[in-house]
Each structure stands twice: as structure tokens, then as C-alpha cells.
C-alpha positions in Angstrom: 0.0 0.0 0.0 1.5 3.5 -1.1 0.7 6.3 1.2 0.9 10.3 0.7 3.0 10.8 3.9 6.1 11.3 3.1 8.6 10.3 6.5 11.5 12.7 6.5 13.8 11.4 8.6 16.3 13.5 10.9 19.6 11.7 11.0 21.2 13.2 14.0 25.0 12.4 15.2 24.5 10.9 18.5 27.0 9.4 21.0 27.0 5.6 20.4 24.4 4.2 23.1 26.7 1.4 24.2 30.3 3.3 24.2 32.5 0.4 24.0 31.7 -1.6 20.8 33.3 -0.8 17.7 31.6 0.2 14.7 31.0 -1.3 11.4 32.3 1.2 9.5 32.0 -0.3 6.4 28.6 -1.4 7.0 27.4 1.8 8.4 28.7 3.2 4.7 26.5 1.0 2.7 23.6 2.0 4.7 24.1 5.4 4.4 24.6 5.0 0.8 21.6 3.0 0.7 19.9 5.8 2.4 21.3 8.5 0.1 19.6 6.7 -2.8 16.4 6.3 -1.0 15.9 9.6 -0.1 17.0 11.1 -3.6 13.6 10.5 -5.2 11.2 10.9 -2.4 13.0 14.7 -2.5 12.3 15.4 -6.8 8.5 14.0 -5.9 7.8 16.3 -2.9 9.6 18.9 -5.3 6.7 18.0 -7.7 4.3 17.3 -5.2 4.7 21.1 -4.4 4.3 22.8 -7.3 8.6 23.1 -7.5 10.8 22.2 -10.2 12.8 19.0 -10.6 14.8 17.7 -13.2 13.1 14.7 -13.5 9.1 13.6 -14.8 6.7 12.0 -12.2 7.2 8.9 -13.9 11.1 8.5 -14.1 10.7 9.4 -10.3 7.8 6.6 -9.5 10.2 4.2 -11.6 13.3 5.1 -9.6 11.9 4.9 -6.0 10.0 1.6 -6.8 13.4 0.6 -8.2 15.5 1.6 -5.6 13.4 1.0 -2.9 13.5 -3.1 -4.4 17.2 -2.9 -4.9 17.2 -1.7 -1.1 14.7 -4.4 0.6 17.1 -7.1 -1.2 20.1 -5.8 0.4 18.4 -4.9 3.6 16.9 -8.7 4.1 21.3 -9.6 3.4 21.8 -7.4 6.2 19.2 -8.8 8.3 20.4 -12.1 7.5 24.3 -11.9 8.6 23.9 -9.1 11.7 20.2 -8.8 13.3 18.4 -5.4 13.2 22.1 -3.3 13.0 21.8 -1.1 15.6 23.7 2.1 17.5 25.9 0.0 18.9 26.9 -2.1 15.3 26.1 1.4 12.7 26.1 4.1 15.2 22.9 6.4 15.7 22.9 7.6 11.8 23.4 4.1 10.4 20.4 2.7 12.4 17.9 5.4 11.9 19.1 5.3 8.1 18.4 1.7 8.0 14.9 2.1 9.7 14.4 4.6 7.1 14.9 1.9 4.5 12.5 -0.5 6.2 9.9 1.5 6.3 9.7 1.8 2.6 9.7 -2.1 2.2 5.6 -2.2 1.8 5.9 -5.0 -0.9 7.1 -7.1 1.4 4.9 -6.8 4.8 6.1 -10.0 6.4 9.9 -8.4 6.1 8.9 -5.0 7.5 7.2 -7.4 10.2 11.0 -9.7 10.7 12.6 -6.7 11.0 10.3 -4.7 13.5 10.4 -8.4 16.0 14.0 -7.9 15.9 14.3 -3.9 16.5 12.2 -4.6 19.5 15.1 -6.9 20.8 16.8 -3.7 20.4 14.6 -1.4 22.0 15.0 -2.9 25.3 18.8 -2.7 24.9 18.6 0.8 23.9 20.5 0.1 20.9 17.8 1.9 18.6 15.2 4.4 18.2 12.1 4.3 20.3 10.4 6.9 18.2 11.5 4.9 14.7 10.2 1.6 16.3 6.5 3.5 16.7 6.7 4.6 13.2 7.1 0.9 12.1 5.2 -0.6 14.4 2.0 1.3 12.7 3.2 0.8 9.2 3.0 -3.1 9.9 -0.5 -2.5 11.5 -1.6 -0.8 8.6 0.2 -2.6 6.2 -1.7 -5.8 7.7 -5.1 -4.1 7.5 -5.1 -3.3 11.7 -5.6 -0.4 13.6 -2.1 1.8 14.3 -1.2 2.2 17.9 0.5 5.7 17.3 -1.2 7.5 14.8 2.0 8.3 12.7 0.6 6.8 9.7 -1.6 10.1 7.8 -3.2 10.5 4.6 -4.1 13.9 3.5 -8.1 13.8 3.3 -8.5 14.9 -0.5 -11.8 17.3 0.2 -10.3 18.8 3.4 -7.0 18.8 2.1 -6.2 17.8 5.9 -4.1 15.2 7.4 -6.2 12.7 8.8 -4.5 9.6 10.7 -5.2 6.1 9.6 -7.3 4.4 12.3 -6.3 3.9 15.5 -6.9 1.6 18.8 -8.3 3.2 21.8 -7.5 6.4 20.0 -7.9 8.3 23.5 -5.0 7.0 24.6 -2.9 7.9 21.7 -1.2 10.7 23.1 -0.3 9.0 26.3 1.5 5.8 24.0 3.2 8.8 21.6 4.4 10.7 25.0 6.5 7.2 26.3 7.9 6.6 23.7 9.1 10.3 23.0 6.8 11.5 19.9 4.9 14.8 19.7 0.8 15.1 20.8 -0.9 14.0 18.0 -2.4 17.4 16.4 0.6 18.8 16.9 2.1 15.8 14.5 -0.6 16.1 11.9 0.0 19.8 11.7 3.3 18.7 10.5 1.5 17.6 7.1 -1.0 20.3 6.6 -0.4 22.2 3.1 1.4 25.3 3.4 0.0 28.6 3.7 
């Protein structure tokens, strides 16, 4: 399933969570140039999306993502294979988020966003990734599967309002209390984040 929102994602250099392993440097690389290619055409369609110039056509962009973002899941499922869910402590804080980034854009292949989101949890409790990356996930899966999100994080924009609106989500009156432990913004302010600008 394709969705409007578009996750931008923040890549932050962090102190290394655990402080004594060493890094994968080589690994960490081919994430981040994994990332690099990921991100190039989701940046020319929000170019088009907004009414700004790119040097590409919609199409050669929608061809490119869907054939970088397979090209990516093949290499990510490799990575998956030989290391686990690579976290802070294997790719440091911009290699993990980068290669969260890349799962999330693995919706052809649900039951791999799902491997990799059992084994990020395992992470989670280490603190050896992102608690606010592993929300993001965990509702893509939901959603993915046809189930309610937990968090809310996963919007379409509402094409007669031309607000965000979040895909469904269990005992919604709770959201904000599940988005505040695990460090995300209240929810309107979140959906405010994808309301066209004025």
C-alpha cells in the first residue's frame, strides 16, 4: 500500500548508546549509501508534489523509487540475515535510523517490515535503537496488515479537506499517552506537521 505521507527522517549524530563496541564502519557506509539513494527520489517527488521544479518527470521518479526502494529491501533482508536489526551500537545512531528509514519503505514485502520490527524490538529494550522509529514501524506493519495503528503516525491527506487525517487507530484516546513514552509529539501537533502550506 503507497501512502501520501512522506517520512523525512532526521539523522542526528548521537554518541553511540553502548560506548564500547566498535563500529561497522563499512557497514554503516553502505547503509548510508543506501539511504542517500532512497531519499533522492522521495525529495524530486515532494519537489513535484509542491508545485517546484525537478529535473526529472513524475514517472522516471515513481520508476526510480519503486526501483531503488527493491534494490534496497534485497540488500536490507542480506543485512538482516548476517547481523540482526544493525543497531547504535553495530552502525552508530545515523546508520540505524538510516536503515529504519529503508524498512519503512519495504511495503511490498509486509512479512519483512514485520521480521525486521520483532527484531528492533530486541533492540529497544537494549537501547541500541530508536524508540520513536520503532512507533513509526510498528504502525506501518499495523496498517500494512489491514489493523488499527497504535500511534497514529501513519496520515493520509483527506482529498476534500485537504487535511491530514491519521489512519485508524486503537483506543484512540489513549494515543497521546503511547506517543508521549515513547518520545513522539501530541498528536495534532504531529498532523499539523503535514497540513499544506499557507
Amino acid at each position: 500500500m503507497k501512502y501520501i505521507l512522506t517520512i523525512c527522517v532526521s539523522l542526528m549524530l548521537c554518541a553511540n548508546a553502548s560506548g564500547v563496541s566498535k563500529i561497522d564502519t563499512a557497514l554503516q557506509k553502505k547503509i548510508l549509501l543506501m539511504f542517500r539513494q532512497d531519499q533522492k527520489w522521495r525529495i524530486e517527488s515532494d519537489k513535484i508534489n509542491n508545485g517546484k521544479s525537478s529535473a526529472y518527470d513524475e514517472a522516471t521518479i515513481n520508476k526510480n523509487m519503486a526501483k531503488t526502494d527493491s534494490l534496497n529491501m534485497m540488500e536490507a533482508k542480506l543485512i538482516i540475515k548476517k547481523h540482526g536489526y544493525p543497531g547504535y551500537n553495530l552502525v552508530d545512531t545515523s546508520g540505524s535510523n538510516a536503515f529504519w528509514a529503508i524498512i519503512q519503505h519495504c511495503d511490498d514485502d509486509v512479512a519483512f517490515q514485520q521480521q525486521a520490527l520483532t527484531l528492533m524490538s530486541r533492540e529497544i529494550k537494549r537501547h541500541n535503537a530508536n524508540g520513536e522509529d520503532y512507533a513509526l514501524l510498528q504502525d506501518r506493519v499495523l496498517v500494512n496488515q489491514g489493523h488499527k495503528q497504535l500511534y497514529g503516525t501513519q496520515v493520509r491527506i483527506d482529498l476534500k479537506t485537504h487535511h491530514a487525517k491519521p489512519f485508524p487507530i486503537q483506543d484512540s484516546l489513549q494515543v497521546d499517552k503511547r506517543r508521549k513514552a515513547v518520545g513522539l509529539i501530541p498528536l495534532q501537533d504531529y498532523l499539523k506537521i503535514f497540513e499544506p502550506k499557507q
